[in-house]
C-alpha positions as CSV (number, residue, x, y, z in Angstrom):
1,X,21.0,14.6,-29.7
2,X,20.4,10.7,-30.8
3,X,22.2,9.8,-27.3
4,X,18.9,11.0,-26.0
5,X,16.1,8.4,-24.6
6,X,12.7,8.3,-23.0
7,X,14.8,7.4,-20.1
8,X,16.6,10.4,-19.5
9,X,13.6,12.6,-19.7
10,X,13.2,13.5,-16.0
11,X,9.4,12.5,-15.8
12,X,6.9,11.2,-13.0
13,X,4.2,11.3,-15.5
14,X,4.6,11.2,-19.0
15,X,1.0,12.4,-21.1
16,X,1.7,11.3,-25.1
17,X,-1.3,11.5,-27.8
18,X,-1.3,7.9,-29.7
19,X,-4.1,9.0,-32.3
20,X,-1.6,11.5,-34.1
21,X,1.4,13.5,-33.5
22,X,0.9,16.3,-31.1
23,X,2.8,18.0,-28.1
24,X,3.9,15.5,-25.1
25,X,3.9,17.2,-21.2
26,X,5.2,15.8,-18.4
27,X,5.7,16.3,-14.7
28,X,9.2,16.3,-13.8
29,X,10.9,14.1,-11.2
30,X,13.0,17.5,-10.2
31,X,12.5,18.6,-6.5
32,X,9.5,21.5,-6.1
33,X,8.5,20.7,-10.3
34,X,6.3,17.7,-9.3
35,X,2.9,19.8,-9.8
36,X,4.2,21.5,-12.7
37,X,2.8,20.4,-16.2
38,X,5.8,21.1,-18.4
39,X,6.2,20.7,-22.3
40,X,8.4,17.8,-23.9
41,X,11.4,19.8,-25.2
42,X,12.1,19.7,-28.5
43,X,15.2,17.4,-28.6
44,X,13.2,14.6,-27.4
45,X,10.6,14.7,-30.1
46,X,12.2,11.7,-32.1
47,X,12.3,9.6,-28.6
48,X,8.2,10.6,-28.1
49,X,7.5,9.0,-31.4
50,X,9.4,5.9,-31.4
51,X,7.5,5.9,-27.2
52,X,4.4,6.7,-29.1
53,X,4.9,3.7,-31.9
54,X,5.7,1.1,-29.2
55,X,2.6,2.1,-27.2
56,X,0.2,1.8,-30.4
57,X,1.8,-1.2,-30.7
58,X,1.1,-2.6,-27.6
59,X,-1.9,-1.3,-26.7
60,X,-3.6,-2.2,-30.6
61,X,-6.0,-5.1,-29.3
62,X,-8.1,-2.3,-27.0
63,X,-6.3,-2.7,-23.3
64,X,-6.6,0.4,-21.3
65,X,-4.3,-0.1,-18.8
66,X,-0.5,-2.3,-19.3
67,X,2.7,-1.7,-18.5
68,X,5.9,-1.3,-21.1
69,X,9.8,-2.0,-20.9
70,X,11.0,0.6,-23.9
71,X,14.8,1.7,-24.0
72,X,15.8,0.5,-20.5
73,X,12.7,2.3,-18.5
74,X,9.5,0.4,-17.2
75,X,6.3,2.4,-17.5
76,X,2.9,1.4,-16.2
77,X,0.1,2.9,-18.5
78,X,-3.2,3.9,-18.7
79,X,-5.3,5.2,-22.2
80,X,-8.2,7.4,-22.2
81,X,-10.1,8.5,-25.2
82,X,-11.0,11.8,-24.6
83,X,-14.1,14.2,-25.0
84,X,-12.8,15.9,-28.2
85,X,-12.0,12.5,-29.8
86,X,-8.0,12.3,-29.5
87,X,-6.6,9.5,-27.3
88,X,-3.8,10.0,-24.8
89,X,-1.8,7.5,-22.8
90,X,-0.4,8.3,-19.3
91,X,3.1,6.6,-18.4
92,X,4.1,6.6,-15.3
93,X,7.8,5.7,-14.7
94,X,8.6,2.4,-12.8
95,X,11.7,2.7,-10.7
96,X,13.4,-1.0,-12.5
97,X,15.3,-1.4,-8.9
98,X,13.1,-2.7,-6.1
99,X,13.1,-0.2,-3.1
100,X,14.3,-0.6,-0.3
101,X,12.0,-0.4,3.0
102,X,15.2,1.1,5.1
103,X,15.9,4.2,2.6
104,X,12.2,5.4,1.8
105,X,12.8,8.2,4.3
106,X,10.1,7.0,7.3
107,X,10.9,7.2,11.1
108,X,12.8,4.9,13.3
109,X,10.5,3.9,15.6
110,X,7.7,3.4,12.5
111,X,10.1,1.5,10.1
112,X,11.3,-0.6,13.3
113,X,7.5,-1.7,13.9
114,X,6.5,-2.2,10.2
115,X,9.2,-4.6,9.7
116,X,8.0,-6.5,12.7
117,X,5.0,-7.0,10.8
118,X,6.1,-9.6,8.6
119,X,6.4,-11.9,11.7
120,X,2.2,-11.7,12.0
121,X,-0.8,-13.0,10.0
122,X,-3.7,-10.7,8.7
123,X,-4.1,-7.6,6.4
124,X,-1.8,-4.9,5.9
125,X,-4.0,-2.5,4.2
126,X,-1.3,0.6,2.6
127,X,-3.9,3.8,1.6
128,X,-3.2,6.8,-0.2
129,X,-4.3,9.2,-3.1
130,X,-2.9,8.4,-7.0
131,X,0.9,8.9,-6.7
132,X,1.6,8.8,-2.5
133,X,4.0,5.7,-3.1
134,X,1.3,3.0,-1.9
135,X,3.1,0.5,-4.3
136,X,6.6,1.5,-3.7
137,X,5.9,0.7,0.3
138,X,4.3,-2.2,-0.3
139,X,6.5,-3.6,-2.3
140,X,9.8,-2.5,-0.5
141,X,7.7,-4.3,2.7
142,X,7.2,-7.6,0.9
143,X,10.5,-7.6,0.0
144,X,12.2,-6.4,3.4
145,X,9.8,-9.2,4.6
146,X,10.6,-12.2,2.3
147,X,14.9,-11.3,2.6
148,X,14.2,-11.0,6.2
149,X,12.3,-14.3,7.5
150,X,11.7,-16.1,4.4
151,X,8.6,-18.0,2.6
152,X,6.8,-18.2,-0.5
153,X,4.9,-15.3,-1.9
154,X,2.5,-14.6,-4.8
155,X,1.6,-11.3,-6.1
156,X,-1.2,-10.6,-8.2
157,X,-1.1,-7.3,-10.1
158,X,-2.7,-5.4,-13.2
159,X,-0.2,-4.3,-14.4
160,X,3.4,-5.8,-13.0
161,X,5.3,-3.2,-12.2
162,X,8.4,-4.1,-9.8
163,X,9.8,-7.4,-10.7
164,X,9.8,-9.1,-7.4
165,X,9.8,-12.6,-9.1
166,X,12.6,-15.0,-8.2
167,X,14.6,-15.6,-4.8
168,X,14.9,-13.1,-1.9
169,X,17.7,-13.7,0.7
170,X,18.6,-16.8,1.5
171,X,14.9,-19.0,1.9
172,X,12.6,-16.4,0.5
173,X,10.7,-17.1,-3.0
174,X,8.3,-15.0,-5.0
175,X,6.0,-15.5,-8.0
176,X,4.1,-13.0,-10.1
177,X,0.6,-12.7,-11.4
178,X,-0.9,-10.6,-13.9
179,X,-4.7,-9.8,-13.7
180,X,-6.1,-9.9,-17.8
181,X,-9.4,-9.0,-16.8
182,X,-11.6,-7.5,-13.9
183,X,-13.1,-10.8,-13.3
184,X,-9.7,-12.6,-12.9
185,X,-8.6,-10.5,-9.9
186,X,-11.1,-12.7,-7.3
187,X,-9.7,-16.1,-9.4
188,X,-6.5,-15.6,-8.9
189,X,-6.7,-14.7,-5.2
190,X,-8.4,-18.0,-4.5
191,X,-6.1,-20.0,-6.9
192,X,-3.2,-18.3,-5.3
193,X,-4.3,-19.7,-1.7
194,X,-4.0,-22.9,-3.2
195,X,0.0,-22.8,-3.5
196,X,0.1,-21.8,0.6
197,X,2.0,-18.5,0.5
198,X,3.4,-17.2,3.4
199,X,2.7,-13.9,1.7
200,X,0.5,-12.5,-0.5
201,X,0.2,-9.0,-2.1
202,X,-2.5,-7.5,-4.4
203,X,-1.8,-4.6,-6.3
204,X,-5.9,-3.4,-6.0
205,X,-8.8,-4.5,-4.9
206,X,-11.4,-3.3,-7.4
207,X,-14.1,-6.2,-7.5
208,X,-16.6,-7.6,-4.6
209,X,-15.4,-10.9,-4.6
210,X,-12.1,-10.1,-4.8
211,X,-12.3,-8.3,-1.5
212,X,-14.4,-11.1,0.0
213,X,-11.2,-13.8,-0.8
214,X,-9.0,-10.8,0.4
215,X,-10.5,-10.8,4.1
216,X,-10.3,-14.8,3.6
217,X,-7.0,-14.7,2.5
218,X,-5.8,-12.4,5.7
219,X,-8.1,-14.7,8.2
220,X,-6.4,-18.1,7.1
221,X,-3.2,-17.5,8.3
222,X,-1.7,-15.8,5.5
223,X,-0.4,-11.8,5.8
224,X,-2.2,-10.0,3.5
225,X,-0.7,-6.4,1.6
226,X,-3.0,-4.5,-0.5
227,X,-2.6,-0.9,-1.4
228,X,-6.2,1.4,-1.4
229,X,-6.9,4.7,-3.1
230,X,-8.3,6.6,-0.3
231,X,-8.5,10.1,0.5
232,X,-8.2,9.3,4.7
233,X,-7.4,6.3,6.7
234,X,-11.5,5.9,7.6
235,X,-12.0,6.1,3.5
236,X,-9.6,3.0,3.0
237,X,-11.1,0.6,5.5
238,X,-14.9,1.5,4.6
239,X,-14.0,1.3,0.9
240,X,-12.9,-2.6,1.7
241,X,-16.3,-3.1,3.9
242,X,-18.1,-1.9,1.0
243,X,-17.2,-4.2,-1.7
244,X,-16.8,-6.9,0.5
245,X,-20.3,-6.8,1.8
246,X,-21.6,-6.7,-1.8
247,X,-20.5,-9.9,-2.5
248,X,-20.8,-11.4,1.6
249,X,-23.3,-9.4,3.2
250,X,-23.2,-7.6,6.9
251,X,-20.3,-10.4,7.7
252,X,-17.5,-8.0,5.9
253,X,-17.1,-5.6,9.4
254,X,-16.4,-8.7,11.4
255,X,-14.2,-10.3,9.3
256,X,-12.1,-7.4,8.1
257,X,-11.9,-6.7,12.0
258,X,-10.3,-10.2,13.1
259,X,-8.0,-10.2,10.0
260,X,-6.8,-6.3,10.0
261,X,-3.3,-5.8,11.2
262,X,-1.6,-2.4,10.7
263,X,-3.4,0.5,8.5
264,X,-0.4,2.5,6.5
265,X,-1.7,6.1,5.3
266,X,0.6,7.9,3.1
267,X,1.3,10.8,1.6
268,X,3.6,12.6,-0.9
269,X,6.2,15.9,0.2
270,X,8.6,17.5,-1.3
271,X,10.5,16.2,1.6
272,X,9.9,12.3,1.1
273,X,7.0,10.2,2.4
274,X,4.7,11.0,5.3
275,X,2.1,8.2,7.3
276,X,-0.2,7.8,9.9
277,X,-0.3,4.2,11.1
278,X,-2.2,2.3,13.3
279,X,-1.8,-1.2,13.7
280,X,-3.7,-3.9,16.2
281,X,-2.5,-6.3,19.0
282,X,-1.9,-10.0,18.0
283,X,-3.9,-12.8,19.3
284,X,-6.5,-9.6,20.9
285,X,-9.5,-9.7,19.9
286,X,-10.5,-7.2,22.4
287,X,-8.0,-4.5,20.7
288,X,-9.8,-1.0,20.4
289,X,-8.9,-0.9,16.9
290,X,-10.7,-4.3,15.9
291,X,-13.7,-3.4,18.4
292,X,-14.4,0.3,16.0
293,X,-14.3,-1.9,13.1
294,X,-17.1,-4.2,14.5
295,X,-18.9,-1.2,15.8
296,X,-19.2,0.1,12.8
297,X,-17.1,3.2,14.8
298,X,-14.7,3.5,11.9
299,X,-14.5,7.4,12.8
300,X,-13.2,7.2,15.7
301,X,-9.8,5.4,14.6
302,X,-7.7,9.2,13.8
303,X,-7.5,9.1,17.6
304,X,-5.7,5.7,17.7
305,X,-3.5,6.9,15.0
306,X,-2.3,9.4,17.3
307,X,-1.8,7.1,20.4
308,X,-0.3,4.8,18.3
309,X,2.7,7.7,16.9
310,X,3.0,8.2,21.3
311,X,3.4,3.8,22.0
312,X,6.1,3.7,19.4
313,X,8.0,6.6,20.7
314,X,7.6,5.2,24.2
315,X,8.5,1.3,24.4
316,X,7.2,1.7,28.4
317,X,3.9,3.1,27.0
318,X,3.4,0.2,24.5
319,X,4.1,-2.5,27.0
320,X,1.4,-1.1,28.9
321,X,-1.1,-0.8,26.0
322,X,-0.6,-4.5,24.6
323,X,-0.7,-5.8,28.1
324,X,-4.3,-3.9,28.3
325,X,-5.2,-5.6,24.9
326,X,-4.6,-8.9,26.0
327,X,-6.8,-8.7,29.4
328,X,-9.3,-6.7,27.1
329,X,-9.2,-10.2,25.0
330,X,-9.3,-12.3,28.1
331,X,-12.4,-10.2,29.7
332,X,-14.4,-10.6,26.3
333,X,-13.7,-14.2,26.0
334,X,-15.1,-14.5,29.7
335,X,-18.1,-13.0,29.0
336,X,-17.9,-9.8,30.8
337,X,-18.7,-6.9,29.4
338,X,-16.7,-4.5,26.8
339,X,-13.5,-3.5,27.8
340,X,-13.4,0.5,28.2
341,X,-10.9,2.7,26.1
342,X,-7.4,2.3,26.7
343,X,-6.1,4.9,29.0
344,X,-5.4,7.9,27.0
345,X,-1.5,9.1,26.7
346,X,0.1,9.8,29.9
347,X,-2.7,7.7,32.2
348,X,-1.2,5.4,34.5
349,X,-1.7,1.7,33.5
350,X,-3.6,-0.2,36.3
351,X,-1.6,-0.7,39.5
352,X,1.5,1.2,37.9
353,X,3.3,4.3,38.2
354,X,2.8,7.8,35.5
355,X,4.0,7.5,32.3
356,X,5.2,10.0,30.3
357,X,4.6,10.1,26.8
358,X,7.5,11.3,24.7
359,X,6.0,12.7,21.2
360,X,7.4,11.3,18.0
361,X,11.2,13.0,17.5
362,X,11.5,15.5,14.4
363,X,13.2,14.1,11.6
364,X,16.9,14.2,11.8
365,X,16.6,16.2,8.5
366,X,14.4,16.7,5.7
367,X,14.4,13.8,4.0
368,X,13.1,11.6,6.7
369,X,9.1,11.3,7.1
C-alpha cells in the first residue's frame, strides 16, 4: 500500500474536491475506459490527500488555472467553484517526456509533409476539442522542428506543461514563458519578437490583441504554432478572425490569409490520433486556400481538406497543384483576373496527360491515424 502514488493511478483526468474531503473520480488512461468516470479506489485515498494538500497549497492566493510537479507526475490544473458551494480541481496528467512527432501514430505521407513545415514562415494553426492532443502535436512539432533544422524558439504558455526549455539537437535552443495574467498573453508575444525567434509557439490565443500580434508574428518572418479549441476546421480559423478583428478591425481576414500555412484538425480514437489538414503554397498568394480566407469563403475549405489527403498521396498530383498555385500567384500579381478553382482530383493539369489520384492508404494497423 504506501508504495502507492498519484503517479501510478492510471488517470487522464483526475477530479479532487479541495474544500473538504470527499470521493476523487477519474478517467482512466486504460484503452476503451477513456469516457468512463470511475471512483478513486480505496487504496489510494492517502495519496488523494497528500495531492489534495499540495493543490490547496498551491493554488491558496486565488489562481484558477496552474500546473503542479507532485511525486514524479506533472499535472496541468484548473479549479472551479461549483453551484452547491464545494470547489473541485481538475488535473490532467502531463506526459514529463516530450513526444515525439514520428510515434504519435499519423500517416506517412501527412507526417512527411508536416515536418517539411518547419522549413516555412507563417501560422500553423493545430484545432481540436478539450483533450484531442492539440498540445501534444504541437509540441512534438516544435520539437521535431528545432532538432531537425535548428533556431531559437520561445514559447509562451499558461500553464507550462512540457518542458521544452534548453537545447534541441545540435543548433536548436528554446526558452519558456509563463502567462500570469490574461493581459500578459499579447505582452509577451510582442516582447518575445524582440529576441528574433526562429520559432514561436503559444499555448492559446484567448485575448484580441494577442491574436492581432499572433497574425504579426506569422507575417514577419517567424513560423507561428498555436493550438485552437474548435469544434471543425472552419470554427478554428473564424475563431482567430474574430478576436483579431476586435482589436484590428476588417484587416484580420487578410492578414491571417498571407500568414496561414497548414491547418491541423485533430481528433481523439481509441485507435490513436486522427486529422484533416490542409496547408497553402509558399510564396502564392494566389493559393485557393488563402483566396477563401480573403473571401470571407471560410466554408468552402472541407473540400481542400480532401484534395489535399489526394496531393499527398500522389506526389505527381501535387506537383501539378503547386505549379497551378504559383501561375495563380503570377496572374494576380499581373492584374488579371482571379484564378479559377484548381482542377478537381483526377483533372488533367493544363497541357498534361490524366492523373490518377490514389486515395490515402489505410493504416498499416490500428494504431496509425
Amino acid at each position: 500500500m504506501s508504495d502507492l502514488t498519484i503517479e501510478s493511478l492510471p488517470f487522464i483526468d483526475l477530479y479532487v474536491r479541495l474544500d473538504q474531503p470527499d470521493q476523487a473520480y477519474y478517467r482512466s488512461r486504460e484503452k476503451g475506459k477513456g469516457v468512463i468516470s470511475q471512483f478513486v479506489p480505496p487504496e489510494y485515498q492517502l495519496v488523494v490527500d497528500r495531492f489534495m494538500t499540495a493543490v490547496t497549497n498551491l493554488m491558496k492566493e486565488g489562481a484558477s488555472d496552474g500546473a503542479i510537479d507532485f511525486e514524479g507526475l506533472r499535472c496541468r490544473l484548473s479549479r472551479q467553484h461549483l453551484a452547491d458551494g464545494t470547489t473541485w480541481v481538475c488535473a490532467r496528467r502531463i506526459n514529463t517526456v516530450l513526444p515525439d512527432i514520428n510515434k504519435l501514430g499519423f500517416g506517412g505521407p501527412v507526417l512527411e509533409h508536416m515536418h517539411g513545415l518547419g522549413k516555412r514562415e507563417g501560422l500553423i494553426l493545430i484545432s481540436g476539442a478539450t483533450g484531442s492532443g492539440k498540445t501534444t502535436t504541437g509540441v512534438g512539432l516544435l520539437a521535431d522542428f528545432l532538432r531537425s533544422y535548428g533556431g531559437t524558439a520561445i514559447t509562451i504558455e499558461d500553464p507550462v506543461e512540457y518542458m521544452l526549455k534548453g537545447r534541441h539537437g545540435d543548433g536548436g535552443m528554446c526558452y519558456q514563458v509563463e502567462v500570469k495574467s490574461e493581459e500578459e498573453w499579447a505582452s509577451c508575444l510582442k516582447r518575445a519578437l524582440r529576441w528574433a525567434p526562429r520559432y514561436i509557439y503559444v499555448g492559446e490565443i484567448r485575448t484580441p490583441k494577442a491574436a492581432e500580434q499572433l497574425l504579426r508574428a506569422a507575417t514577419t518572418g517567424h513560423l507561428v504554432l498555436t493550438t485552437v479549441h474548435a469544434g471543425a476546421p472552419e470554427e478554428a480559423l473564424m475563431g482567430l478572425i474574430f478576436l483579431a478583428e476586435q482589436a484590428m478591425g476588417p484587416g484580420a481576414s487578410n492578414m491571417l490569409a498571407a500568414g496561414i500555412t497548414a491547418l491541423i484538425y485533430q481528433s481523439m480514437k481509441e485507435s490513436g490520433p486522427s486529422i484533416r489538414y490542409v496547408y497553402t503554397e509558399p510564396d502564392a498568394p494566389g493559393d485557393p486556400i488563402r483566396s477563401l480566407i480573403r473571401d470571407n469563403k471560410i466554408g468552402m475549405i472541407s473540400t481542400y481538406i480532401d484534395r489535399a489527403a489526394a496531393r499527398l498521396s500522389n506526389p505527381s498530383l501535387q506537383q501539378a497543384t503547386a505549379a497551378s498555385a504559383m501561375a495563380q500567384s503570377l496572374s494576380n500579381t499581373a492584374g488579371k483576373t482571379p484564378p479559377p478553382m484548381p482542377p478537381k482530383p483526377g483533372a488533367p493539369p493544363p497541357g498534361g496527360a490524366p492523373l490518377s489520384v490514389v486515395p490515402p492508404a489505410a493504416p498499416a494497423d490500428k494504431k496509425k491515424a
